[in-house]
N, C-alpha and C positions, 0 to 999 in steps of 0.2 A: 566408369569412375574407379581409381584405384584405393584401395587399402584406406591410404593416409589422405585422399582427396574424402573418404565419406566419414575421417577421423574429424578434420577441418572442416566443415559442414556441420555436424553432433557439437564439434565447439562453437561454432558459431549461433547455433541454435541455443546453445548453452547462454553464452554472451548475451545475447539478443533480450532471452528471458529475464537474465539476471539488470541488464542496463534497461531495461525498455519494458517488457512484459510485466514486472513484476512490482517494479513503482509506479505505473500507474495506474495499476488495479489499484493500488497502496494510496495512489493521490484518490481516489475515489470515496477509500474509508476517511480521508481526510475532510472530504466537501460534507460529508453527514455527517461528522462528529461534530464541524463549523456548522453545517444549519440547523443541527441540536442546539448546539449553546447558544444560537442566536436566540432561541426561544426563551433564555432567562430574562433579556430585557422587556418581550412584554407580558412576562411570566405573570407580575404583581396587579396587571390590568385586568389580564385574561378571570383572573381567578378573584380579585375583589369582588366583595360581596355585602350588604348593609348588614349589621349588626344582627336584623332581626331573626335571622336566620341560622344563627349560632353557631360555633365552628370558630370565632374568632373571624377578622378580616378577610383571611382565605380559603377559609373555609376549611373543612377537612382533604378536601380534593388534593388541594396545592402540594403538601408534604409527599404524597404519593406519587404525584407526577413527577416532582421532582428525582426524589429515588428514583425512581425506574428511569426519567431519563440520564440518569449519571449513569447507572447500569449501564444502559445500551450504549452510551459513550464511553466506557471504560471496555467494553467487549471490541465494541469498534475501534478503539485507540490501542488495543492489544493486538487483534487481526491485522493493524496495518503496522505494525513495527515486527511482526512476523513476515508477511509480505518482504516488508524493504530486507529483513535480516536475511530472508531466502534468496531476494534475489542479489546481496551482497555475496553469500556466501557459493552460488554460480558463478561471480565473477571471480572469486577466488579459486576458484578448481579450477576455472580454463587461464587463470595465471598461472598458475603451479605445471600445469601440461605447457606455457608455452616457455617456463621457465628450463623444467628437468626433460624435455623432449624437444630435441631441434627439428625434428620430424614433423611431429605436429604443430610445432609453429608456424612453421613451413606454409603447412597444409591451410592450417586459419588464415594465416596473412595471406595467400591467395584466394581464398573465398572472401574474405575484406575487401580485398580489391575489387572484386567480380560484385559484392554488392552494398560495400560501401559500411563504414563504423557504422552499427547499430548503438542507438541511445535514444535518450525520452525525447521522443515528436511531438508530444504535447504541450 
């Protein structure tokens, strides 16, 4: 392989991660942030409690749980907008090479051919 064939390759790798690699690790923080907050609906069940026990209805528990799961949903919803933002910001570099280099345009558009636009299979 020459020079500019394992330039086109490295972009394609690039591409690959940025379109495909990288949002769907990114969908992944998304499915746990969604089955955190699903938890608010049987939030008021879970944690009811009779009066005699005091604390109020939900006791002391509730308030706690809830913080910490906003935390963890707020880390998670940070991690996956970092994700997508990285892997935007790979597709933007292997645009700029195939904007200001005919060469390695070249070189990517035939490794595209050889294995096809990478993007989200999922």
């Amino acid at each position: 392989m020459a020079i500019d064939d394992n330039l086109g390759v490295d972009l394609y790798e690039l591409l690959k991660a940025g379109k495909e690699n990288y949002p769907s690790v990114a969908l992944q923080y998304s499915i746990a942030v969604n089955a955190l907050d699903a938890t608010e609906r049987g939030l008021a069940a879970a944690f009811r409690r009779p009066d005699v026990f005091g604390g109020g209805t939900f006791g002391v528990v509730h308030d706690y749980w809830r913080d910490l799961r906003d935390q963890v949903a707020d880390a998670l919803n940070q991690t996956r907008s970092s994700l997508e933002d990285t892997g935007a910001v790979l597709c933007m570099a292997v645009a700029v090479y195939e904007k200001t280099d005919a060469e390695a345009a070249e070189s990517l558009r035939a490794v595209v051919a050889d294995r096809g636009d990478p993007g989200i299979t999922i």
